[in-house]
Structures are given as C-alpha cells and as structure tokens.
N, C-alpha and C positions, 0 to 999 in steps of 0.2 A: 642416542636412539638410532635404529640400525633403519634403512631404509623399508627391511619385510614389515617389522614392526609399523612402520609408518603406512604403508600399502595393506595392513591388517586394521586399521583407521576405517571411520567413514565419513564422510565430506563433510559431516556438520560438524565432527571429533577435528578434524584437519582446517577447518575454518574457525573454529576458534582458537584451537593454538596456533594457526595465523596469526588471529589477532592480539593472542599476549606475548607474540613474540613480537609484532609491528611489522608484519609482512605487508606490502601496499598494494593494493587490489585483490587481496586475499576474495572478497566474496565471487568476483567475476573469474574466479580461475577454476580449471576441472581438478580433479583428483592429481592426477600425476603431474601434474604446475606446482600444484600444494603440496606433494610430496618433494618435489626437486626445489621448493623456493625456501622449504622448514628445515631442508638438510645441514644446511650449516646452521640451525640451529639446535641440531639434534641432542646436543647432551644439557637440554633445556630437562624438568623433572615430566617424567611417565606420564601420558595425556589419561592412562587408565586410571591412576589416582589422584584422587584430587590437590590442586595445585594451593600453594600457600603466598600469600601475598604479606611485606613486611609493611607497616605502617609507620607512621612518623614515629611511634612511641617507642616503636622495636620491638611489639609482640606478635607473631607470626599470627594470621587467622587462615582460616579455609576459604578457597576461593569462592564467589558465589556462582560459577557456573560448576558445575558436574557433567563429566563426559554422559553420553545417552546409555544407557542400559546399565546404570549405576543406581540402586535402590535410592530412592529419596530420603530423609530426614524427619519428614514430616509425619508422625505418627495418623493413621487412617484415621477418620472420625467415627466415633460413637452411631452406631445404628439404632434409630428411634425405637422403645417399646414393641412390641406386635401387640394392636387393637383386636379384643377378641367378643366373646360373647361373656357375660359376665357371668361364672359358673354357679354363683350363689354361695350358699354356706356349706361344709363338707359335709358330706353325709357320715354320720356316726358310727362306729364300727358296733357299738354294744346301747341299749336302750336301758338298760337297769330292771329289766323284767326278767324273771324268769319262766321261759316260754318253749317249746316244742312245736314247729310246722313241718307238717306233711304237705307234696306237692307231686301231683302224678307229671311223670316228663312224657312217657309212653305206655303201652299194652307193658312190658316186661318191666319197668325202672320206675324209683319213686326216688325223690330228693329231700332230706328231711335235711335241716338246719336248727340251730338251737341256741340256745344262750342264757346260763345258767351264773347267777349272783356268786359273788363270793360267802357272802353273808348264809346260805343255802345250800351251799358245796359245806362251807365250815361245820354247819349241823349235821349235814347228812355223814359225813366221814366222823364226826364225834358219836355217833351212832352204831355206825357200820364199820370204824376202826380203819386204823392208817393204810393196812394194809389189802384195804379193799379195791376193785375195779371198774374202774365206771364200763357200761353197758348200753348199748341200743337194743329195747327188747318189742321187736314186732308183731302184734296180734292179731290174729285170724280167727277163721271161724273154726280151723281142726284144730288153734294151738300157738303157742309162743316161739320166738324163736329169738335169742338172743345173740347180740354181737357186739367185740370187743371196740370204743372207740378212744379215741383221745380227746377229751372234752377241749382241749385248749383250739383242736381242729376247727368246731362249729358246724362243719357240714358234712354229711352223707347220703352215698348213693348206694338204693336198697335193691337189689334183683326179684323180683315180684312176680307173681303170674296175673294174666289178664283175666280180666271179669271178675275180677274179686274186691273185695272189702277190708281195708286195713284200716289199724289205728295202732301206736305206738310210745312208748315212753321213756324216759332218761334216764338209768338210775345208776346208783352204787351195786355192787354183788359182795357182800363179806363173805369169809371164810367157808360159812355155812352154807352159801349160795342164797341166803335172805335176800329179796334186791329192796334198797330203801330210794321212793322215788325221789327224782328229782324234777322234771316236767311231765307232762302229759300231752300229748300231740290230739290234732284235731282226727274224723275221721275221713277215709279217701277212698275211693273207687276205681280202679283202674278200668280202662275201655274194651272193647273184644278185639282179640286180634284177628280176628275174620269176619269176612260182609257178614252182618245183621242177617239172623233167622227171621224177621220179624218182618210177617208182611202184610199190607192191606185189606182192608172186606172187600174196597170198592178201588178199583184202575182209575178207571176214569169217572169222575160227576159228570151223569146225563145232563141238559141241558133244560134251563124252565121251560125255554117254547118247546122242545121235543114232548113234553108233559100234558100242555096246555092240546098241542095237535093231536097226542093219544086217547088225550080226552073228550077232546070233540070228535073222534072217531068211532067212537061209542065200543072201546076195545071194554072187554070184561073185567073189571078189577078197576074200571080207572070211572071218578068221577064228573060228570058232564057237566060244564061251567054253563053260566048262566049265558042267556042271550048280549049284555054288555061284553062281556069278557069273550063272546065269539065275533063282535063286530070289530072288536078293537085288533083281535087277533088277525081277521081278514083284512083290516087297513095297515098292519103291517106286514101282513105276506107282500098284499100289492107293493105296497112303498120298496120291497127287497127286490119284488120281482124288478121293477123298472129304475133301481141303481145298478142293478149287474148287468142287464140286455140294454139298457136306454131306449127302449121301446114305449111308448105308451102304455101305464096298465090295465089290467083287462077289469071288468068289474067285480065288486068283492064279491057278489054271488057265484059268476062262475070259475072265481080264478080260486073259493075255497069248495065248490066241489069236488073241482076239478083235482086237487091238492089231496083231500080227505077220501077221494075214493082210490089215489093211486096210492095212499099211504097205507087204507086197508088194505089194499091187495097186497104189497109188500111185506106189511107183520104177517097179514093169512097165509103168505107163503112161508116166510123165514119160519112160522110154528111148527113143532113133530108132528108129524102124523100120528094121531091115537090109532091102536089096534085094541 
C-alpha cells in the first residue's frame, strides 16, 4: 500500500489497521505517526476491503470490523404497518338495480348517472336487435333531444339551459329509430342564471310598538287600544326612556303626551298635502 493511499485513510481506518497489524500505541498517535508506523506494513490486504482472518480450522472468514463508509450487512428492519382510520367496507361499484339520476351541478350542466342490469340490457337488445344504440334522451318542455352514450361509461354530463325543467331516459334506438327504454330518471330543475326578478310587498316589517303608538295617536285608520294596553305601553316608554339617558323618568302621563303629540306632529307632516 502506497503511502497516498494511506494519507487517503482516515484515523479511525488508520487506527484499526494499526491494530491488526500490532502497531503499539496506535490509539495515542495522529494521522501522519499512523501512516509512517503502517508503512512497513503496507503490502498488508486493502484497508478499503474487508480484511479475512484464517482460523484454526483454515477457513478464511470476514473480518468483524469494516472500514467506515463501507455499507453494513445488516439488512434494515421492517417498518411497522401505518395505523390509519378504518375505511369500512368498499363502496360498491354497481347496486343491481336498474336506475337513472338526474343531478343539477349549475344554471347550464346536469350530471346524469346510471346503471342498467344485464338481465335488462339482454331484453331490451332482444327487442331492438344487435344492432341497435344505446341513447341518453333528454326531455323538455319544447322536445327531446337525444344523445349517443356508452352504457358501460355510467356517467354523463348534459349542457342545459337555466330555469328550466328536465327529465330524461336510457334507452336502445334500433334501426328504425324506435327507442326501447331502459331507465327513467327522476325530474330536475335547473336554477336562474341571473339575480332573482322576484321581489318583496314589504322591505322592512314595521315594528308592534310603532303600531301600538299610531294607535294611541288616534291617526285615521288605526285602532285605539284599550286604557290597559296604553298604561303598559307608557310604562315602557318610561323604562326606555331612563336606560338610554340614565336619567330619572319622567311620569307616564307626561312623558306619553309629551311622546304622542310630537309623533302626531310628525306623521301630520310626513302626509301629502291634498289639493
């Protein structure tokens, strides 16, 4: 072994074969000690591979040290399962029914799905002949419209106009253009694709006490509650008045004149003038 070679070593490579060569003080020496003390034992075997020791019996084994950056032996251990959530049972691709849903996605698009027996496909093409086409046929309120699909697909997506009314069916089309069905879909409404024409009688709901004080104001049209229903009404003006100003309040007689005559004066203004 040439000395580069030994000086491309590194101390821990250079301290062990020290020690199977019987260098003596190999641990307490630096680098270039351990290269000048291994020299004359350099045509000892490659410290990069592993070294073979002969045993009494005379079968060569591998040493048990390996130079450092040499792969280990030991195969990695097995990584535990991943614990997860338990997904249940699979979800089924097919039910054994044969069915037709309709489903609005948006104003323009409907998604229709299906799933048709074989038992059902077998009839209906013994009807309608080998050479027939299966069909998605869309109906509205001007008219049908039919479209070619591949039943073995299961699913379609139908271009629609908004605000309308569809219902739709599965079928064969033989030669003749007969269709022999095969489902029937549910029926679906699509939503408007602009703000809602549709507007309110009323903005806002008036309020009962605004009611109750039209009423005790003796406005035309409005019915005059009984003397209960006007003292109760004065004990809760007061009680409002004296949480908002924290003021003592004033008594119910003059703090509901005082209330009913500036509320007349108000509507008497806000009124048209008649000519």
């Amino acid at each position: 072994m040439t000395p580069e070679q030994l000086m491309g070593m590194s101390v821990k490579e250079l301290k062990v074969l020290a020690g199977e060569k019987g260098v003596a003080h190999a641990a307490k020496m630096r680098k270039d000690e351990l290269v000048k003390a291994l020299l004359p034992h350099s045509r000892g075997p490659h410290p990069g591979s592993p070294s073979t020791k002969t045993p009494a019996g005379g079968t060569p084994i591998l040493s048990e040290i390996a130079p450092s950056g040499s792969s280990s032996m030991t195969p990695p251990a097995a990584r535990p399962p991943q614990v997860g959530p338990d997904p249940g049972l699979p979800i089924p691709d097919r039910y054994g029914r044969d069915r037709l849903v309709l489903m609005v996605q948006d104003p323009q698009h409907i998604f229709a799905y299906w799933e048709v027996t074989p038992e059902r496909l077998e009839q209906a093409r013994h009807a309608a002949g080998e050479s027939s086409t299966p069909v998605l046929v869309l109906m509205t309120a001007s008219g049908n419209e039919q479209r070619e699909v591949d039943l073995r697909g299961g699913n379609y997506y139908l271009a629609v106009a908004p605000n309308s009314t569809y219902q739709a069916q599965i079928a064969l089309r033989d030669r003749s253009g007969k269709l022999h069905p095969l489902a029937v879909s549910n029926q679906v409404s699509t939503p408007a694709a602009s703000v809602s024409a549709r507007q309110d009688e009323q903005w806002m709901a008036v309020d009962e006490t605004f009611h109750e004080l039209l009423s005790m104001a003796g406005l035309p049209g409005q019915v005059r509650p009984d003397s209960s229903t006007a003292r109760f009404t004065d004990q809760r003006l007061a009680a409002w008045a004296w949480k908002e100003t924290g003021v003592k309040p004033f008594s119910s007689g003059s703090l509901s004149s005082h209330t009913f005559s500036s509320l007349s004066l108000t509507v008497r203004d806000l009124e048209p003038t008649k000519r």
